[in-house]
C-alpha positions as CSV (number, residue, x, y, z in Angstrom):
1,X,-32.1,-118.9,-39.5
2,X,-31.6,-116.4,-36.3
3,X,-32.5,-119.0,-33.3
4,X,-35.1,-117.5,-30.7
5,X,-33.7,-116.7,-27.6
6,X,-35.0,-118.5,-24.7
7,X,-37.3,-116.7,-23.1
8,X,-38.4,-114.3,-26.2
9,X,-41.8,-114.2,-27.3
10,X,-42.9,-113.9,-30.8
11,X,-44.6,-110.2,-30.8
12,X,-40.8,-109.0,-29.2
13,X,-39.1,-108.2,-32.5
14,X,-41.5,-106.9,-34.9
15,X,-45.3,-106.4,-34.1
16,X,-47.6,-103.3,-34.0
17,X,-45.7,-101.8,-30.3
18,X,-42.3,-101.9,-32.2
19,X,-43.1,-100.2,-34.7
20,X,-45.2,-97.7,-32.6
21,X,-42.3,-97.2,-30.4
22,X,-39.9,-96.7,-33.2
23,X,-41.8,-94.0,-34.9
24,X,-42.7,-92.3,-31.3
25,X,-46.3,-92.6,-32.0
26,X,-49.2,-94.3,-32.0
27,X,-52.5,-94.4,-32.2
28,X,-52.0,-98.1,-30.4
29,X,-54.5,-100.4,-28.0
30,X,-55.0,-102.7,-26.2
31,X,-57.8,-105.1,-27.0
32,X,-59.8,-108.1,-25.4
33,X,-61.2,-110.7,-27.2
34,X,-64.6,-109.3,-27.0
35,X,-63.2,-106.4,-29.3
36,X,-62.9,-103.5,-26.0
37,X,-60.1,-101.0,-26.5
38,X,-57.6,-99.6,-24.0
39,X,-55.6,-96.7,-25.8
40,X,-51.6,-97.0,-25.0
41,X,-50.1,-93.7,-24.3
42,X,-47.1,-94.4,-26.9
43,X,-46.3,-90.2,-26.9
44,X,-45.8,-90.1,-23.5
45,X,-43.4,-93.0,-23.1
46,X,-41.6,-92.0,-25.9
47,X,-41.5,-88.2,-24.4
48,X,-38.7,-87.2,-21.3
49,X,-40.1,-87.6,-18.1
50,X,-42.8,-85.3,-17.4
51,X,-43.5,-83.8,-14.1
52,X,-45.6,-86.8,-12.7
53,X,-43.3,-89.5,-13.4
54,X,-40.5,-87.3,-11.6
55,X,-42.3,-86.9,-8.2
56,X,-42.6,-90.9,-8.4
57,X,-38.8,-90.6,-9.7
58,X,-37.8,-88.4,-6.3
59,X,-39.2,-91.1,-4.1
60,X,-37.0,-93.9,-5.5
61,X,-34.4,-95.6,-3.0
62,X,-31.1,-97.0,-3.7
63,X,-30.4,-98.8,-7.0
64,X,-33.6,-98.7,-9.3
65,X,-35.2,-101.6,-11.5
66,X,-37.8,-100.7,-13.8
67,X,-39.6,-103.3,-15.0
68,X,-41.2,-103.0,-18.2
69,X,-39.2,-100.0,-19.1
70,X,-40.9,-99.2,-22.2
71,X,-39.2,-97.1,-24.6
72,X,-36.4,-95.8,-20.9
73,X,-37.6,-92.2,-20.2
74,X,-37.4,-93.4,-17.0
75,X,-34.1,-94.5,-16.7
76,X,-33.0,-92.3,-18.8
77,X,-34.2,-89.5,-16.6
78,X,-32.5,-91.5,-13.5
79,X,-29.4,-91.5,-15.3
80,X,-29.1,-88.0,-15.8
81,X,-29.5,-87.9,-11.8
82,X,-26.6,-90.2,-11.4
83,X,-28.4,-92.8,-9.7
84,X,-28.0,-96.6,-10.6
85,X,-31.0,-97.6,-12.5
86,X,-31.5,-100.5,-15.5
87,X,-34.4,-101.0,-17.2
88,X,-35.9,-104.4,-18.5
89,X,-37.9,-104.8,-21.2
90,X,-38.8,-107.9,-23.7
91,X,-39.3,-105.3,-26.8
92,X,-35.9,-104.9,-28.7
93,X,-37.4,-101.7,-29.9
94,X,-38.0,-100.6,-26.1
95,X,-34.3,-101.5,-25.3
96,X,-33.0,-99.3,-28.1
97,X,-34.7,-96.4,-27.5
98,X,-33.8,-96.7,-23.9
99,X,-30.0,-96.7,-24.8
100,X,-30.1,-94.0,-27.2
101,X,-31.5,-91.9,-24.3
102,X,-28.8,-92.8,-22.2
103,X,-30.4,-95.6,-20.1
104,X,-29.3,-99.0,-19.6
105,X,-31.3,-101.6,-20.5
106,X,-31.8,-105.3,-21.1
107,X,-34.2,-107.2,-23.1
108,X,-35.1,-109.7,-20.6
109,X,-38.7,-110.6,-18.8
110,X,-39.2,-110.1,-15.4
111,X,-39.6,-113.9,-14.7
112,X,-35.9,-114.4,-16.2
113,X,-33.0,-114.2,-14.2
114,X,-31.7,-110.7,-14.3
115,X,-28.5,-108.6,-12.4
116,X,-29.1,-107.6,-8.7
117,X,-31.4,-110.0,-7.5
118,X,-32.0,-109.2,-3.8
119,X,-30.3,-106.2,-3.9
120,X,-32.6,-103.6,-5.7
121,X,-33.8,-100.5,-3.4
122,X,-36.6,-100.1,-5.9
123,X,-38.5,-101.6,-8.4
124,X,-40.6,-99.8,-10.6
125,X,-44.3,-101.0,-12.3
126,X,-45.5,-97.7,-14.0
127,X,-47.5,-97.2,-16.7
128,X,-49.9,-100.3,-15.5
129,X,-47.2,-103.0,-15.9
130,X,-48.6,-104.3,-12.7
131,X,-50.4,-106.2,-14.6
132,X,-47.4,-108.3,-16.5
133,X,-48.1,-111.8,-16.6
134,X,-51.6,-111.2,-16.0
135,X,-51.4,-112.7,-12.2
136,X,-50.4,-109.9,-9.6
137,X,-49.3,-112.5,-7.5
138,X,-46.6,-114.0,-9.2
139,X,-45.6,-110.5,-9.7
140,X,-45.5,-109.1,-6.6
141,X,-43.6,-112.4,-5.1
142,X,-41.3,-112.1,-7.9
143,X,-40.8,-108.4,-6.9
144,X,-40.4,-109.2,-3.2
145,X,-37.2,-111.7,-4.6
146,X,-35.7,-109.0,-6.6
147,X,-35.3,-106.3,-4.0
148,X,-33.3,-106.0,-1.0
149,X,-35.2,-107.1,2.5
150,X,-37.3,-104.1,3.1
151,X,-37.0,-102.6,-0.6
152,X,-39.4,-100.1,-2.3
153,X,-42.2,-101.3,-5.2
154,X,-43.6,-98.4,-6.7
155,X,-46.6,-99.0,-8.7
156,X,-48.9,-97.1,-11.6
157,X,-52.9,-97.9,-10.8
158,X,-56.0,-97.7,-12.3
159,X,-57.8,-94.7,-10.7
160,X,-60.9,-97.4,-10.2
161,X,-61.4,-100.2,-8.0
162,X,-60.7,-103.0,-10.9
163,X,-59.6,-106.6,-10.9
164,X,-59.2,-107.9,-13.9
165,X,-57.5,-110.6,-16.0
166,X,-58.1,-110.8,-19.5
167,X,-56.0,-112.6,-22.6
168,X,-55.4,-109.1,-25.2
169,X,-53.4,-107.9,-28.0
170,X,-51.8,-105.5,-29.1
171,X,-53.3,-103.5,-32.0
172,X,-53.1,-101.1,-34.6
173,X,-56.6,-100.1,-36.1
174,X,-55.7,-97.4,-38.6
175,X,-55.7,-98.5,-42.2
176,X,-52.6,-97.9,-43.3
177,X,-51.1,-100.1,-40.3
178,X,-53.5,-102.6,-39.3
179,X,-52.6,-105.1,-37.5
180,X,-51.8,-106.9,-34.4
181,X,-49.7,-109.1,-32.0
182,X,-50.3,-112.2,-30.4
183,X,-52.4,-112.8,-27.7
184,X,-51.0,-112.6,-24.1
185,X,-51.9,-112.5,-20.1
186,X,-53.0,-109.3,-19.2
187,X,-54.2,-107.8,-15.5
188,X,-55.7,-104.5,-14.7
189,X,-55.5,-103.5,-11.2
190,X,-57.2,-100.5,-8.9
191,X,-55.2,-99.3,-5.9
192,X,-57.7,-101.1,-3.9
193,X,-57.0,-104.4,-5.1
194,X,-53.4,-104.3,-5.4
195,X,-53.7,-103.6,-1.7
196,X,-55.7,-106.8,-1.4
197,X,-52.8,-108.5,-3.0
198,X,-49.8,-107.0,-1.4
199,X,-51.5,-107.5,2.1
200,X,-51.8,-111.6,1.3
201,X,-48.1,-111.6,0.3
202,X,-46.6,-109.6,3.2
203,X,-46.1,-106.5,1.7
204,X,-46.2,-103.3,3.9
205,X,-48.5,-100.3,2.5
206,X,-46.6,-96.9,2.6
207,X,-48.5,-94.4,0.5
208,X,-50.7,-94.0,-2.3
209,X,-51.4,-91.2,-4.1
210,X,-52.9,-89.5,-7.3
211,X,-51.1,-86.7,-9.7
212,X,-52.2,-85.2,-13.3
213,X,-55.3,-88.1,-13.7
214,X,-53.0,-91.0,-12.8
215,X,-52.6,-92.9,-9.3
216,X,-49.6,-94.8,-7.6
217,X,-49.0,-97.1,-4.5
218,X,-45.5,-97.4,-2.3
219,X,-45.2,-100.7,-1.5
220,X,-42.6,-102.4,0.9
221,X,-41.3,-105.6,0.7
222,X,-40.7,-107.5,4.3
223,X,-37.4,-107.2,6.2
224,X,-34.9,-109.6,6.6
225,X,-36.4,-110.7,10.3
226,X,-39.7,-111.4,9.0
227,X,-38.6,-112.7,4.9
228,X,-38.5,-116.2,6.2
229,X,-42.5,-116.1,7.3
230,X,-43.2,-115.1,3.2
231,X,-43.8,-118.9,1.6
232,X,-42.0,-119.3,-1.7
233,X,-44.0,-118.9,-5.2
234,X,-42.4,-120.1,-8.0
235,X,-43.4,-118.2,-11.1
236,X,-45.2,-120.3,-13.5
237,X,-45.2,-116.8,-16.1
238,X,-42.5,-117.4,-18.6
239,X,-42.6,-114.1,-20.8
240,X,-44.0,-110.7,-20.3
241,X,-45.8,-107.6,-21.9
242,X,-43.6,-105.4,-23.7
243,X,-46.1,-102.3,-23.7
244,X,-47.0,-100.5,-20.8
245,X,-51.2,-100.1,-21.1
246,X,-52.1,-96.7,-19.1
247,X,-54.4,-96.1,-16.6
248,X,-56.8,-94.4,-18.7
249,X,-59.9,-95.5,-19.3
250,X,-61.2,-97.3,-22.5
251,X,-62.8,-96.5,-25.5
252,X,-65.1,-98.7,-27.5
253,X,-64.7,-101.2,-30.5
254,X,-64.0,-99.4,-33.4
């Protein structure tokens, strides 16, 4: 029997996001236990980068963690630019893909130890992963310890003010492919309300902005004068999300 690595979770290997991801399509949601729908945009991770993502891309500093890489176009895309980029993910399927276009990749949660810590110029939440773990907090501290004193944190928003935590799954409603994964921590965040979060943890707003129906914020983590002032978290969040939910908006039980 094929021990479980520490730190997997149960929906990694084989659940309805891997095999979304390895046929490059979906349909594919999120859904909450009272039975609302958020549609994942499986096409368009699975697609290059498109001309949104690479204006986000272009404003990337240094060496670039994306977290939650999803099936790489990403770092794929910043690998083609020659830049230093790995992408983390806790999908095997995501990892794959992400190598097969070129990236470099590890299957490994945020809240693991990973390569580079302290040393990133950037780290990347697109796609909503701001909401991995389902406490922006943790997140955002966790963040703050993996890039280099006064780094970049790009992150994908909801175009709404929203704060919202939520236990979902991961599902597949058509009949020849029902079913679904097992239930994990979820959060859905507005600009607005990231803002509120950042601001509590020391973070330094530098932009936010919208493109092609989705919205980002430029985050930056405190300099090395000031990192002492920023009280250490421990992350209590053990695994996260493999999928990346998008910022669109839901659609109703089905």
């Amino acid at each position: 029997m094929r021990t479980r690595r520490a730190g997997a979770v149960p929906w990694a290997a084989a659940d309805p996001y891997s095999t979304a991801l390895r046929a490059g399509r979906g349909p594919l949601f999120l859904r909450r236990a009272d039975g609302w729908l958020l549609p994942l945009e499986v096409e368009r991770w699975c697609a290059r980068a498109d001309r949104v993502d690479l204006k986000v891309l272009d404003r990337c500093e240094g060496a670039v963690l994306d977290v939650g890489c999803g099936p790489g176009r990403l770092v794929a895309e910043l690998a083609a630019r020659g830049r230093t980029a790995l992408g983390i993910d806790v999908s095997e399927a995501a990892v794959e893909h992400t190598v097969r276009l070129g990236g470099q990749a590890l299957r490994r949660s945020v809240f693991e130890p990973l390569p580079g810590e302290g040393r990133w110029g950037t780290v990347l939440l697109m796609d909503g992963n701001v909401g991995i773990g389902g406490d922006p907090r943790a997140l955002l501290d966790r963040a703050a310890r993996l890039l280099s004193p006064g780094g970049l944190l790009i992150a994908e928003t909801l175009p709404v003010d929203v704060d919202e935590r939520a236990e979902v799954q991961v599902v597949d409603v058509t009949e020849a492919h029902a079913g679904s994964g097992s239930p994990f921590p979820w959060a859905r965040l507005g600009t607005p309300a990231l803002s509120r979060y950042a601001d509590r943890a020391g973070w330094s707003g530098v932009d936010q902005w919208a493109a092609g129906g989705r919205c980002f914020a430029a985050l930056r983590s405190r300099s090395a004068s000031s990192s002492a002032e920023v009280p250490k978290r421990t992350a209590v969040i053990s695994s996260q999300r493999a999928a990346n939910p998008s910022a669109g908006s839901p659609v109703a039980d089905r």
